[in-house]
N, C-alpha and C positions, 0 to 999 in steps of 0.2 A: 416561550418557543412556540414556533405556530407549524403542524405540518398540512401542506398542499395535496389534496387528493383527487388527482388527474385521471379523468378516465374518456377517452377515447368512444364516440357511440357508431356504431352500426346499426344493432338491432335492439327493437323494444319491446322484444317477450315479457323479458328479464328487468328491464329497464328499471321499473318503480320501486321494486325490490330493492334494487342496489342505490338509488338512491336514498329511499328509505333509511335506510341501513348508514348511510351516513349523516344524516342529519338527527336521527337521535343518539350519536355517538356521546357517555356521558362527559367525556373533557370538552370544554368550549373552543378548542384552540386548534380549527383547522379550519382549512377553507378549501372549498371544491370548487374545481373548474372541468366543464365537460366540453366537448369538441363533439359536434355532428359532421360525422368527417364520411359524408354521401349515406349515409344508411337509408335503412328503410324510413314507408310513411309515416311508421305508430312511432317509432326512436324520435322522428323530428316534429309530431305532434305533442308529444310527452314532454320534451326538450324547450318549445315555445308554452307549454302551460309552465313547467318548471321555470322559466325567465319570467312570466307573468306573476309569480308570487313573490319577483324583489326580495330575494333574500339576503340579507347581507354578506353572508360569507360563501355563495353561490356566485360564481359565472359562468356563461353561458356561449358556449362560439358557436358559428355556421359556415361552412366552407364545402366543397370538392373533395373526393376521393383522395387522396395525399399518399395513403398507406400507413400502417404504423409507425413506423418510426416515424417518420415527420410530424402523424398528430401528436406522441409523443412529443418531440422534441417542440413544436407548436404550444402546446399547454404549459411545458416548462419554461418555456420560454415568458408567456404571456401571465404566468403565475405567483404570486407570493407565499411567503413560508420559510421559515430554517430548513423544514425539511420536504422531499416528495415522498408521494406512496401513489404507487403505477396501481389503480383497480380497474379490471374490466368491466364490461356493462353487462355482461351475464352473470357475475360474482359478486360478494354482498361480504359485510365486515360486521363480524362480534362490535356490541355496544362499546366492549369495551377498549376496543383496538387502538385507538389513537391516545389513551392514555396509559395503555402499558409502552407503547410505544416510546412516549417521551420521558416516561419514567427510567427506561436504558438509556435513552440517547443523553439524557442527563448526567447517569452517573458514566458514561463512557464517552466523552467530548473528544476522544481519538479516532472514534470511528468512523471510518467512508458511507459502510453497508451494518444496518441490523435486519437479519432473515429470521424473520417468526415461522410457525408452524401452521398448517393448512388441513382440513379437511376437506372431504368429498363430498357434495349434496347433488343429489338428482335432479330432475326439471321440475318435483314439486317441493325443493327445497330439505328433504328429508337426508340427515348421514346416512353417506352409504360407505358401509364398513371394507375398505380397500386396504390392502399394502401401500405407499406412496411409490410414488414414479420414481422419486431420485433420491439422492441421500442428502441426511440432514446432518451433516459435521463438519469438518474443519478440511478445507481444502488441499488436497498433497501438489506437491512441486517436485518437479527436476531441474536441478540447476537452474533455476528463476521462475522457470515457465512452469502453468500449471497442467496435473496430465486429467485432472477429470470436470473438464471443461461442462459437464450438466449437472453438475453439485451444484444447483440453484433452481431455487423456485418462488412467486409468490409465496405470502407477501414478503418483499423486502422494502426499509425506508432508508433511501439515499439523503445523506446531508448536502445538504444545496453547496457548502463551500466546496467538497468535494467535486460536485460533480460539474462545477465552472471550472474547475480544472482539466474535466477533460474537453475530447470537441463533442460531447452529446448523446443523444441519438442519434442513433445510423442501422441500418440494414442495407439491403441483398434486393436490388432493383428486380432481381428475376426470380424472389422469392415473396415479392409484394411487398419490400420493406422489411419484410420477418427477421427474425437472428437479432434484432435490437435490444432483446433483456438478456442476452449470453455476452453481447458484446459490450453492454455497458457498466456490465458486472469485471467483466475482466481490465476495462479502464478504470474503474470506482477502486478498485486493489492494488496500482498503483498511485493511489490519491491517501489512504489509508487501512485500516485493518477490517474486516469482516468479520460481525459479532454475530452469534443466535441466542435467541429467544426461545427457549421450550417451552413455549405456548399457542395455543391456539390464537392466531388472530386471522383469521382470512376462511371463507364458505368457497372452496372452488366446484363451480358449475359442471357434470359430467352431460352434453348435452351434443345432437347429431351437430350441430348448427358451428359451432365452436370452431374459428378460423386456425386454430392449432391442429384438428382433427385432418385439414387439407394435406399437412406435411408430413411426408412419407420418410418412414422412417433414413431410407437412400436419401432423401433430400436431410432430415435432418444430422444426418453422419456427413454427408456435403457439408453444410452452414459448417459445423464445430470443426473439418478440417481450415475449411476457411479461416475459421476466428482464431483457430490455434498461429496457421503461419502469418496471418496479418499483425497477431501479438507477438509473434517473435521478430517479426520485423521492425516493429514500432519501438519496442526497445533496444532490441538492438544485439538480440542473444544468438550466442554463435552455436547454433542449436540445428538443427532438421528433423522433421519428426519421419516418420517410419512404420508407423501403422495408421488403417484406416479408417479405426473407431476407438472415442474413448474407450477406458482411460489411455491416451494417448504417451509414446513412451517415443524418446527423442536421443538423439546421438549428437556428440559432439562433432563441430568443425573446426578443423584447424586456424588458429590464431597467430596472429604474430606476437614475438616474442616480445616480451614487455622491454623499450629501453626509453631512452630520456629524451626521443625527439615524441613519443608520443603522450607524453603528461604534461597535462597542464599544473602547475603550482599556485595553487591559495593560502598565503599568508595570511592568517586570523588577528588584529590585531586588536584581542580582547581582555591583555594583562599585561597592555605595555609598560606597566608601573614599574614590572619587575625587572626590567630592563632595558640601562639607559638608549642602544642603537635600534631598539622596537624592531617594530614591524619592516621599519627601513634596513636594517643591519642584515635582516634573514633574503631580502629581497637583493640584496647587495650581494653577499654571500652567492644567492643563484645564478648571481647572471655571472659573476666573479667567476662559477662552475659554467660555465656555456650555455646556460639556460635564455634562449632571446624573450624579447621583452613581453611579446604577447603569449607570453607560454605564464607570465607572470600577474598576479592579481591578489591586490591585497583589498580586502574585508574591513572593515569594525561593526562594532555594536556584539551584542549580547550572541553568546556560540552559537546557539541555535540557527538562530534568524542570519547571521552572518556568513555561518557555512551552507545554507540552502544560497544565501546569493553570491557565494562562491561554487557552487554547484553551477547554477542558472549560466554563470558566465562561462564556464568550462567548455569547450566543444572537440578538445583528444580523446581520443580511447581514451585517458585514464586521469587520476586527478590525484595528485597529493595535498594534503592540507596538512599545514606546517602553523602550533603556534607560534606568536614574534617569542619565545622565552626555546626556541631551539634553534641549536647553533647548526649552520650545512659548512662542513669541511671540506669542500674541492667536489669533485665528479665521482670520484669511488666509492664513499657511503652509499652515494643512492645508486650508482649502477649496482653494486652488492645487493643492494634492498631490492633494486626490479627484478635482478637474475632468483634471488631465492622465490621469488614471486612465482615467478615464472616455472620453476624447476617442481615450487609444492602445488603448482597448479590452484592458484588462490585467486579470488574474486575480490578479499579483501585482506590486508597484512597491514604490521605495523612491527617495527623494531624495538630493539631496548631502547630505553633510556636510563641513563647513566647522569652525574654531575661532575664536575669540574674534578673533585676529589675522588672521583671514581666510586660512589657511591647509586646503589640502584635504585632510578624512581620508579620505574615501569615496567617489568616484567612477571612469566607466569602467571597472568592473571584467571578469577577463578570466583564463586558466585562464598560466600558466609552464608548464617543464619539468616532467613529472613529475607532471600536472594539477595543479599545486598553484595555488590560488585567490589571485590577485594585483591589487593595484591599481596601477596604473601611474603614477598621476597623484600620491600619498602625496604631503605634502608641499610643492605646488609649491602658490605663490601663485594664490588663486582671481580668475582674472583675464576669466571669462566664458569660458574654454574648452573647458569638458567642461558645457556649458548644452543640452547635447542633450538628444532623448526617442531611448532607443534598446532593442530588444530585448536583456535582459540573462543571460549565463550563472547570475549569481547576485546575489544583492543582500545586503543589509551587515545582522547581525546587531543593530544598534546600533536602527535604527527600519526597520519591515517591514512595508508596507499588503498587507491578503489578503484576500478574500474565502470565506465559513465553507466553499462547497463542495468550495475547494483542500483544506482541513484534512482536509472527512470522508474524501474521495476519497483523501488521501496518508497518512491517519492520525495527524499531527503529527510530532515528529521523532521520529528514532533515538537511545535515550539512548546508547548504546555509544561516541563522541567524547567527547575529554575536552576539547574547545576549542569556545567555543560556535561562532564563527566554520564550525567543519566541520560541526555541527552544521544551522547553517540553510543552507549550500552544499549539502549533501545532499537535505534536504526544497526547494531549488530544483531539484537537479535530477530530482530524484521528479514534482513536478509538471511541469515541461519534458518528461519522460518519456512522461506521462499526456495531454501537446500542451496544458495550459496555458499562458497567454502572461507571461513576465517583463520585468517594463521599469526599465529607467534612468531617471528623470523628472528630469534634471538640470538643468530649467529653474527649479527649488525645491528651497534649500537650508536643511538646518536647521542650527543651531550646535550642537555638541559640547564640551562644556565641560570633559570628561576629559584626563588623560592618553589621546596618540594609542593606540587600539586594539591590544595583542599580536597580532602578525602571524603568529607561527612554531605552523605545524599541523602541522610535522611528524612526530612522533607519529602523527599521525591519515591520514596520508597511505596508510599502505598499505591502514587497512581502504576510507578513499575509492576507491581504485583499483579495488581488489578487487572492492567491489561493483557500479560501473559499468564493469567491464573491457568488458563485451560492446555498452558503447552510445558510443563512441566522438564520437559525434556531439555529443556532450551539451558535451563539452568546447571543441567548435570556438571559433571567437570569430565571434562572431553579426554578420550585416551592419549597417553603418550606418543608422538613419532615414532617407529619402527627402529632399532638398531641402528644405527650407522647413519642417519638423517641430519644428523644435529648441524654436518655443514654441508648441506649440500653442493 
């Protein structure tokens, strides 16, 4: 794995320092590329010696004022690497930055963003013992959106697949480009999760010169409102915010009611062994229920990969994925299914499922030893006892109501499980994560006409851990419905 270390030049106070600073980094496995993007005489004299010593893993651009972002996205653009790491030209990286670096990004191949930890150094490179600017922990949400939008600093390393998912760099034309690392922090976490690092890797420069120093504080409570409603736009969250500095706190807007002219349906056709009218029977079934054609869209291949590009083709408010092993009986299961939806106020829900003999595959679900993702109820005769509506850890890969802004906001699932079942447990608890809401609707049940679902994740168990080690919470077992809930 190779990371890219892109830095942007203006000035060359600073300059040989930081590149210093990277070229004796002890892992072999980066490469830098610098952009003289208009600066001064000594940046672009330093710049042409630095191109004269042909470094191998050194390049070298020359261009016009652009502004940040664009040199940014300029260098990413023209750069190689699994990963980037954004350095400034007046800031400088511990030797050993690039291989603790890839030593996380190794054991965590889920991650978008890893954010290491920073210290302060003066103009003659000496620590100077400060409090940090911003906080270094796990980002909070409302309902999708995040409310403290300057939980982020240097250094952070974006993985490159990540971040060709989003459109880039970008800033604020009347702000020189600036807002480009808030904003591309907050698309890189729709692409995947954001790790930290409690380490030092990054020297940041406290110095007059320092083109952050320009942005007043009023300008920067601007940008973060900006980027707050551009991301609730982007995805699509029926949100408004309501105050004018982070941490930013958001109200809902009214939605329309969940019914069956606005889902699209995705038939997974990833176990059609187990039954003989597959994938074609449950498709037949929908339209059989009024569902017209291009509300319909059947999938193969492995769940993962199948339901992201049953995701991809969706374009209604909402999506059900159906595998071909469940049966749709007429219009009123699922109107049942949308209205409870709708009533628990869910982002994302799933029903029972039941078998032909009235036996329960899928409900009350709940995490065992070991977070391993368990139903308790397997089994036992469906005798009206798990008919509740309840906040749920995770819901059943088998059929899965969602609506599109969960998707954009979580990015679809993680293909790295080899079991679909851990698969859609993870993208629950991504969106749980995010303060999406998951529900149990076990007042509707649909039948299952497969062989009962393979239970054993184990296999997958250590990367599930691993990656929500730090959110413990996630796993709890969620309280009961209230009294009187169970049918709404």
């Amino acid at each position: 794995m190779m990371i890219s270390i892109e830095t942007p030049v203006f000035k060359g106070r600073w300059l040989e320092r930081c590149i210093e600073s990277v070229l004796y980094q002890s892992s072999p496995n980066w490469s830098f590329s610098l952009l003289w993007d208009g600066g001064d005489e000594q940046s672009r004299r330093i710049l042409e010696q630095l191109e004269g010593r042909r470094h191998p893993n050194v390049q070298v651009h020359f261009g016009n004022n652009r502004g940040i972002a664009r040199a940014r996205r300029f260098l990413s653009e023209h750069s190689r690497g699994d990963f980037i790491l954004p350095l400034d030209d007046d800031d400088a990286l511990p030797f050993y930055t690039v291989e603790r670096f890839l030593s996380v990004a190794e054991a965590k191949p889920w991650a978008a963003v890893i954010r290491g930890q920073r210290k302060f150094i003066d103009e003659e490179g000496k620590i100077i013992d400060t409090r940090p600017w911003f906080p270094f922990e796990p980002r909070h949400y409302q309902r999708g959106m995040v409310t403290d939008l300057m939980n982020h600093t240097q250094p952070y390393l974006i993985r490159r697949s990540a971040y060709e998912r989003t459109s880039g760099w970008e800033g604020f034309d009347d702000f020189g480009f600036a807002g480009e690392d808030c904003d591309i922090y907050l698309k890189l976490e729709e692409a995947g999760t954001i790790e930290l690092l409690d380490q030092t890797l990054y020297y940041y420069r406290i110095n007059p010169h320092r083109a952050s120093l320009v942005l007043t504080d009023q300008g920067a409570y601007e940008m973060w409102r900006r980027l707050a409603d551009k991301t609730i736009a982007r995805i699509g969250l029926p949100l408004k915010r309501v105050n004018d500095k982070p941490p930013f706190q958001y109200e809902r807007v009214a939605r329309s009611a969940p019914t069956l002219d606005l889902v699209d349906f995705v038939v997974v056709a990833s176990d059609e062994h187990t039954m003989p009218s597959g994938a074609t029977g449950v498709a037949q079934g929908l339209r059989q229920a009024g569902i017209p054609a291009d509300a319909l869209h059947v999938v193969r291949g492995p769940m993962a990969g199948a339901l992201n590009q049953g995701f991809r083709r969706a374009t209604r408010p909402l999506v059900c994925v159906l595998d071909a092993t469940v049966q749709v009986d007429g219009r009123q299961p699922l109107e049942t299914l949308l209205r409870l939806m709708g009533q628990y106020d869910a982002d994302l829900a799933a029903p029972k499922l039941v078998t032909r003999d009235g036996r329960i595959v899928w409900a009350d679900p709940g995490f065992g030893n070991g977070h391993r993702p368990e139903v308790t109820a397997q089994g036992e005769p469906d005798e009206g006892q798990y008919d509740q509506c309840r906040d749920a850890p995770w819901l059943c890969e088998k059929l899965v109501l969602c609506r599109r802004e969960v998707i954009r906001a979580v990015g679809g699932l993680d293909d790295g499980y080899d079991h679909e079942r851990t698969a859609v447990v993870d993208f629950c608890l991504r969106a749980r994560q995010r303060d999406f809401k998951c529900a149990y609707l076990g007042a509707v049940a649909f039948s299952y006409l497969g062989s009962e679902p393979a239970s054993d994740v184990g296999p997958d168990l250590p990367r599930l851990r691993d990656k929500w080690a730090d959110y413990p919470h996630l796993f709890a077992r969620q309280d009961p419905a209230p009294e009187g809930s169970s049918r709404p």
